[in-house]
C-alpha positions in Angstrom: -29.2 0.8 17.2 -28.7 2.8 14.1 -27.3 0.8 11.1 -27.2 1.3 7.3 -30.1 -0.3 5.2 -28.5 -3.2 3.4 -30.6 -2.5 0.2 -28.7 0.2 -0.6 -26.7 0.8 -3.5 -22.8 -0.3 -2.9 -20.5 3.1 -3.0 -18.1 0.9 -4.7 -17.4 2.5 -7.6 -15.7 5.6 -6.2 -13.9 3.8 -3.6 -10.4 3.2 -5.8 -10.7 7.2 -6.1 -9.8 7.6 -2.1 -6.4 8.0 -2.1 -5.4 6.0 1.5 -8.1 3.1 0.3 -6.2 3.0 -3.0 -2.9 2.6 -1.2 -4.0 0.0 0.8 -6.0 -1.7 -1.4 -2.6 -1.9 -3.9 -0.9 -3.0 -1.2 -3.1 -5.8 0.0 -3.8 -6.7 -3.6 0.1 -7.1 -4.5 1.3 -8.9 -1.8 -2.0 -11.6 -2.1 -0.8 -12.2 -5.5 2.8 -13.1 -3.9 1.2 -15.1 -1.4 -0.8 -17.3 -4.0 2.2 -18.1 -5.4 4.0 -19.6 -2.1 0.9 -21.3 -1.3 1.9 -23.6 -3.7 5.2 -23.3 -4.3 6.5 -24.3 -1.0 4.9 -27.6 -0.9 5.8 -28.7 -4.3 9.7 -27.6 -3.3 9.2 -30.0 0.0 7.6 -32.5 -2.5 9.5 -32.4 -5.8 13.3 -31.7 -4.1 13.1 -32.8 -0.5 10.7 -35.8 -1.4 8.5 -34.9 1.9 5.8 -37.6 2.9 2.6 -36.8 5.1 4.2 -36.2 8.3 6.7 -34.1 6.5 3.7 -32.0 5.1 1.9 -32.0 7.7 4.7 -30.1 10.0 5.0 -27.6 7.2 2.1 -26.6 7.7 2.1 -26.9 11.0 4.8 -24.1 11.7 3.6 -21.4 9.7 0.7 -21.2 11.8 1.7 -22.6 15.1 2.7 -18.1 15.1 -1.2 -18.0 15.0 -1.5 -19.7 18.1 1.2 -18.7 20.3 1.4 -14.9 19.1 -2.1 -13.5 18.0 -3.5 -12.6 21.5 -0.3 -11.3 23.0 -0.3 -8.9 19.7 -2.9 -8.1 19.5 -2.8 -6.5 23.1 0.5 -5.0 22.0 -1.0 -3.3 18.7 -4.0 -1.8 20.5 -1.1 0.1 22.3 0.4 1.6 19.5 -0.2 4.9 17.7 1.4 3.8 14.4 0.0 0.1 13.3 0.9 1.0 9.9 4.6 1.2 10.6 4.5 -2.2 12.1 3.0 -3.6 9.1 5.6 -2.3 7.0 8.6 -4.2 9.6 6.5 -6.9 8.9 6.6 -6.9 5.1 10.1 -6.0 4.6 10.7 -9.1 7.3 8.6 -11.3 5.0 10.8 -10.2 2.5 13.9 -11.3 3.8 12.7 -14.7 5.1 11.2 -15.9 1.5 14.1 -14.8 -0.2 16.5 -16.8 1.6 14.5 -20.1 0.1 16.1 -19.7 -3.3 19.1 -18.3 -2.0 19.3 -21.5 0.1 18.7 -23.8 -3.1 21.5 -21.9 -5.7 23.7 -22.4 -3.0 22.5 -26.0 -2.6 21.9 -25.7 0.9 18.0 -26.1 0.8 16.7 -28.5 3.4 13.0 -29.0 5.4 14.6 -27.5 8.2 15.2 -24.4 6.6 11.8 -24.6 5.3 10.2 -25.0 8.7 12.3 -21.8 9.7 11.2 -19.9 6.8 7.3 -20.5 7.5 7.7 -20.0 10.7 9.5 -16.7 10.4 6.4 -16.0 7.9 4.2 -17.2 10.0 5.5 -14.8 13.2 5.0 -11.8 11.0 2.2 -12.3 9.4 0.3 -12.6 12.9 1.8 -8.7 13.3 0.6 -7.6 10.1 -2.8 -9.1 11.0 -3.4 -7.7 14.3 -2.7 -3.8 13.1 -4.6 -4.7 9.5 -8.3 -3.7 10.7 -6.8 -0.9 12.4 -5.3 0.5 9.4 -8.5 -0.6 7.3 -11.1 1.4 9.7 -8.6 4.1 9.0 -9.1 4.9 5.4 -13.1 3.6 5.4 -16.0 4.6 7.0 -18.3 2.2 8.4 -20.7 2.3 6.0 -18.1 1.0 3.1 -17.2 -1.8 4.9 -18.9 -4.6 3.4 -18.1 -2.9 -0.1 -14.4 -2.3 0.6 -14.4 -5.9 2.3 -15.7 -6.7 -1.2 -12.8 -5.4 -3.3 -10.6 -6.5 -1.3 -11.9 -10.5 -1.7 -11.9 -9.9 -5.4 -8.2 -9.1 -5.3 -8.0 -11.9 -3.1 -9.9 -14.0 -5.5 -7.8 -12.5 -8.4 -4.7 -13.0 -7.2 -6.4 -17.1 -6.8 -6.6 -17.0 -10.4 -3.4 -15.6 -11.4 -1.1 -16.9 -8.2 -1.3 -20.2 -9.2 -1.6 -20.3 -12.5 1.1 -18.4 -12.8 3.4 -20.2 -10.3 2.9 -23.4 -11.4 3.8 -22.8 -14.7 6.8 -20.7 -13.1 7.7 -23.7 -10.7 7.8 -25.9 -14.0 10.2 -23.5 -15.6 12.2 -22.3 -12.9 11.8 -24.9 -10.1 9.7 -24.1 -7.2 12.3 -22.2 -4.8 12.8 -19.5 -7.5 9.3 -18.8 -8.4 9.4 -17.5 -4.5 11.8 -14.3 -5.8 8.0 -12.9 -7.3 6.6 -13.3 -3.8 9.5 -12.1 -2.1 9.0 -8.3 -4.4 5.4 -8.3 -3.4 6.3 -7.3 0.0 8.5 -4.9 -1.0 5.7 -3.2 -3.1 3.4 -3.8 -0.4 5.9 -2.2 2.3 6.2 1.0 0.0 2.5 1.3 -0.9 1.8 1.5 2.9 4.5 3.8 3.7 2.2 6.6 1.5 -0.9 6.5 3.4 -1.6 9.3 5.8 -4.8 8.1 6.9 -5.2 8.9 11.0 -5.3 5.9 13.1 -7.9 4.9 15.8 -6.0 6.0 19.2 -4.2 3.8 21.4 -5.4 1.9 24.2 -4.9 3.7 27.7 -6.3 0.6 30.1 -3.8 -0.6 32.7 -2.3 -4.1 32.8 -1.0 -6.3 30.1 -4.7 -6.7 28.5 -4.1 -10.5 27.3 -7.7 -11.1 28.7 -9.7 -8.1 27.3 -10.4 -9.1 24.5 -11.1 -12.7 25.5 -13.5 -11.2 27.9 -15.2 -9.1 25.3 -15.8 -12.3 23.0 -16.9 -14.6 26.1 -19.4 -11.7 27.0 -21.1 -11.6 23.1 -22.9 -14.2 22.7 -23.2 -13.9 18.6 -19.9 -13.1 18.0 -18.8 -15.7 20.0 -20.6 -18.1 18.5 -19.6 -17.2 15.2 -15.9 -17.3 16.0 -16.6 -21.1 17.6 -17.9 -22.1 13.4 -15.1 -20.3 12.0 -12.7 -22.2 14.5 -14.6 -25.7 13.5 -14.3 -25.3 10.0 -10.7 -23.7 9.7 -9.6 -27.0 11.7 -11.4 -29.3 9.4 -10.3 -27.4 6.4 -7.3 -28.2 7.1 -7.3 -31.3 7.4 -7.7 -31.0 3.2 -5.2 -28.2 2.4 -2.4 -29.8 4.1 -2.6 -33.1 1.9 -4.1 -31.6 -0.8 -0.6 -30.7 -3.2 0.7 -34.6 -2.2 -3.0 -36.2 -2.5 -3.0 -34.6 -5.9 0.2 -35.3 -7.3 0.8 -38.8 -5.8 -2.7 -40.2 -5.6 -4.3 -38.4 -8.8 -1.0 -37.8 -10.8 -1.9 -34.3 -11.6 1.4 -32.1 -13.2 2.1 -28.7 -11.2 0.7 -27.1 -14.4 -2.6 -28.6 -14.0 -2.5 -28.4 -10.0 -2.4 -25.0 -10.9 -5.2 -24.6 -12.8 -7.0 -26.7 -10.3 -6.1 -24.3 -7.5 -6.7 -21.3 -10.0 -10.5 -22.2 -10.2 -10.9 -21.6 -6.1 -9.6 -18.0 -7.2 -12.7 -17.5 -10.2 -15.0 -19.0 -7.7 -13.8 -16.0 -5.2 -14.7 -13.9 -7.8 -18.1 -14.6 -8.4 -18.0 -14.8 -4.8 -16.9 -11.0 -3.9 -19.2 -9.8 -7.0 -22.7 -12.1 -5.7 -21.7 -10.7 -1.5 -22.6 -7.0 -1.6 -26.2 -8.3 -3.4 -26.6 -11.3 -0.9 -26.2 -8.8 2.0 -28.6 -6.4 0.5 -31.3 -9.4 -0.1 -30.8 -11.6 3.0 -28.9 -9.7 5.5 -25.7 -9.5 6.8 -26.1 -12.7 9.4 -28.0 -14.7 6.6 -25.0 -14.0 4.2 -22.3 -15.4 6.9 -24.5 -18.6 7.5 -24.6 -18.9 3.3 -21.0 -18.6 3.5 -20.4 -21.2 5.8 -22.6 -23.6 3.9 -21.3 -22.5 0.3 -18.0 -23.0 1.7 -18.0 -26.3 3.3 -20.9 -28.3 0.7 -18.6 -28.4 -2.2 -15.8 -30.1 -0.7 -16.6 -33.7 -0.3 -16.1 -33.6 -4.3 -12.2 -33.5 -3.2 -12.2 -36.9 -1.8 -14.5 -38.2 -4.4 -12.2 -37.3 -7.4 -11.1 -40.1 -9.6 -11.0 -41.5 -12.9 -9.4 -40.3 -16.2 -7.1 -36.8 -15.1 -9.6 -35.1 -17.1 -12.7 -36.4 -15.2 -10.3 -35.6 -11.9 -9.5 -32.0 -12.7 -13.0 -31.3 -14.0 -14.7 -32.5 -10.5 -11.9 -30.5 -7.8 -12.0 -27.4 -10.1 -16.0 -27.7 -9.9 -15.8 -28.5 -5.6 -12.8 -25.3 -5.5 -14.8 -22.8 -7.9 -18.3 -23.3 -6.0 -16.0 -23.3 -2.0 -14.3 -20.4 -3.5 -17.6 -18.8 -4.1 -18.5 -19.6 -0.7 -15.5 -18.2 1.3 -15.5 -14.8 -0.2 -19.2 -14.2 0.6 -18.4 -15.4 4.1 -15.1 -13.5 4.4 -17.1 -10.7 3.0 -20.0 -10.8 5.8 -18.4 -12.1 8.4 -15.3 -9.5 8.2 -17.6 -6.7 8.0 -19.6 -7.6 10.7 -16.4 -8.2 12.8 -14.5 -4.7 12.1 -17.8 -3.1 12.7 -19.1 -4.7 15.9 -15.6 -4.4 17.6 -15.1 -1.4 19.7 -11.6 0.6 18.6 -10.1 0.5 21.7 -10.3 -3.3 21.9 -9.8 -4.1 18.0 -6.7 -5.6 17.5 -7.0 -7.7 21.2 -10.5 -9.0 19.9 -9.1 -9.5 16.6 -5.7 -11.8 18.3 -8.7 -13.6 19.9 -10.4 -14.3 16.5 -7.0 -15.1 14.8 -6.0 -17.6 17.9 -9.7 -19.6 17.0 -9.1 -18.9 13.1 -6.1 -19.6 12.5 -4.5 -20.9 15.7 -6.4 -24.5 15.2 -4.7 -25.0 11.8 -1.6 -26.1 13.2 -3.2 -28.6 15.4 -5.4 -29.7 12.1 -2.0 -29.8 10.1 -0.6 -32.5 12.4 -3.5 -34.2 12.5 -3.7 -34.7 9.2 -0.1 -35.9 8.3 -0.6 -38.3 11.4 -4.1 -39.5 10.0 -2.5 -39.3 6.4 0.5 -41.9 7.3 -2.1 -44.3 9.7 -4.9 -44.7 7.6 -4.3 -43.0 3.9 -4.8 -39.3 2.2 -8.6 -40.0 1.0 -9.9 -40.9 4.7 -8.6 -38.5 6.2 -9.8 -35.9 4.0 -13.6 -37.7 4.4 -13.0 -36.4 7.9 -12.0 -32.9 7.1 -15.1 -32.6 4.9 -17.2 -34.1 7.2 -16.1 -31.8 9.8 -16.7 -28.3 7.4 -20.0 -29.1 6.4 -20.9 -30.1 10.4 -19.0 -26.1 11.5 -22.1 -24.0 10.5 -24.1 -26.0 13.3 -22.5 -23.4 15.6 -24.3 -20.5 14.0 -27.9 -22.1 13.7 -28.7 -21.1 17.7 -26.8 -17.4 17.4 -28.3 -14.3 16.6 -27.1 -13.7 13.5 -30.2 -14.9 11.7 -31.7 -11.5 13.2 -28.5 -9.5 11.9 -30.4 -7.8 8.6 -27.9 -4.8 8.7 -23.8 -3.2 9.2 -23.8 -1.7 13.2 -22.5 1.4 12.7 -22.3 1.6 17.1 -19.2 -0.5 17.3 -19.2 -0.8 21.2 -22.2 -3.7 21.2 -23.0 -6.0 19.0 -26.6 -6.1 17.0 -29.6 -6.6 19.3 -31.5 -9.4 18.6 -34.7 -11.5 20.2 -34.2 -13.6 23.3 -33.4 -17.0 23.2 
């Protein structure tokens, strides 16, 4: 199998100089900083104005990710059928546009209930799963293979960045304006995201030509991979335990720890710097260890930090100081598994079956939050917010068990043949 030797020197630096990366990379990069905002403006809007409890919470969550589950596989078999991807990302962010707007719309017209939030997270939801599915398209589409991991890279510092800024920012604009109107910032971002996209010119991978509906092909191709397979069963585990934390994290830290949105910003903030560090430290981890050793470093920097969440009390400063040290070090951990994992992922997929694959992943990734969002506002009603987040970070640190008998301890460098995945020793 050829691949690229990991040691080598990242082409980052001239990467921003591509034109259709640059575009792309603006785009992603805006509309992330939008998103960071909503992540925690929503919640404190249900908290602070519609005085939403644990169930409440945890059916927020649960709707803008039950899309994940019902939608991502179907989609995904739909975008693999498409020549243009990149026009249905931007029906997706001018969608998004309209659907976050109508939160403070809603609220000036004092009409802002959970019902229209559960609508509005859904719609989200919905079209975020279609901007998903045609993403790695587009992505393959302005990268070569080789870049991957480094273009993978930037793109988790903007994530990261926009973790720094996002909620920073929005908690000290959810202080000043309320929560529904610091949406209006996030609502723009999609517009600039939408035009950004628009620009690039960058040819597409051709459609699919197989017969049938295809809702099983890329199910099949996952069953029939035993590595990749494996590593979508860890990322599965820990996304569902995860989120067991995120969905009663704003009310765990408000009600139980009395934080102020202004400091549950800067709490959230420090997942964002820990990103950082994260998407700088990847390339150099991949070069040392490996690409497989990097993803299984991931998963444990990810999930080791987070029984500090549970363990928080005290004084507010002792509280802050001990989740923004658990969020900087997880935040470190995500973006070199994102980083890795992603890479390995775009890479190992064949073209024709990309997006199908990629509904399969989502489904597993993504598709289990709902299920771990309702779990936790059950669990976090019956038996209190700090036990059930002992479970969640049980769970996380339990989800790299999945990887220990896959071959991606063998996995030293990027495939560059995407039609099957990195050889490795025999079981």
């Amino acid at each position: 199998m050829n691949a690229t030797d990991p040691r080598d020197p990242p082409p980052r630096s001239g990467l921003l100089r591509e034109r259709g990366f640059r575009l792309y990379w603006t785009a992603q990069t805006t509309s992330l900083a939008g998103d960071e905002i909503t992540i925690l403006a929503v919640p404190l809007a249900a908290v602070l104005l519609l005085d939403a409890g644990p169930t409440e919470m945890g059916w927020l969550t649960a709707v803008a990710l039950l899309p994940s589950l019902l939608l991502s596989i179907p989609g995904g078999a739909w975008a693999d059928r498409q020549a243009n991807r990149r026009r249905a990302m931007i029906v997706a962010d001018l969608g998004r546009f309209a659907a976050v707007a109508s939160v403070p719309l809603a609220y000036a017209a004092g009409a802002l209930t959970m019902t229209h939030l559960y609508v509005t997270e859904f719609a989200v939801g919905a079209l975020t799963v279609l901007f998903r599915v045609c993403n790695h398209h587009v992505y393959a589409s302005v990268l070569a293979p080789e870049r991957f991991v480094d273009g993978n890279a930037l793109l988790s510092g903007s994530r990261s960045a926009a973790a720094v800024a996002g909620p920073g920012g929005g908690g000290a604009l959810v202080q000043a304006l309320t929560a529904p109107f610091a949406l209006l910032l996030d609502a723009v971002t999609y517009l600039v995201s939408a035009a950004c996209l628009g620009r690039i010119t960058a040819t597409e991978a051709p459609p699919a030509r197989s017969g049938g509906s295809g809702l099983t092909d890329g199910l099949r191709w996952v069953t029939a991979h035993r590595t990749p397979s494996l590593l979508i069963a860890g990322v599965a585990t820990l996304s569902l335990f995860n989120t067991l934390l995120v969905t009663l994290f704003v009310l765990y830290a408000t009600d139980e720890l009395g934080l102020s949105p202004g400091l549950l910003g800067l709490v959230f903030a420090m997942a964002g710097l820990g990103g950082l560090a994260g998407a700088y430290l990847a390339p150099r981890v991949v070069r040392r260890t490996g690409l497989g050793p990097a993803v299984i470093a991931g998963f444990a920097g990810f999930s080791l930090p987070l029984p500090l969440v549970p363990l928080a009390d005290g004084p507010t400063p002792l509280v802050v100081t001990v989740l923004a040290a658990s969020l900087f070090a997880s935040g470190c951990g995500v973006a070199v598994l994102d980083i890795a994992a992603n890479s390995y992922l775009i890479a190992v997929i064949p073209s024709t079956l990309r997006s199908r694959v990629m509904g399969v992943i989502q489904t597993s990734n993504f598709g289990v939050r709902p299920v771990g969002a309702v779990l936790a506002g059950t669990l976090g009603a019956a038996i209190g917010l700090r036990p059930t987040m002992w479970l969640g970070t049980v769970g996380a640190v339990l989800s790299v068990l999945w990887l220990l008998p896959s071959g991606l301890r063998y996995v030293r460098a990027l495939p560059t043949t995407p039609d099957t995945p990195a050889k490795v020793p025999a079981d």
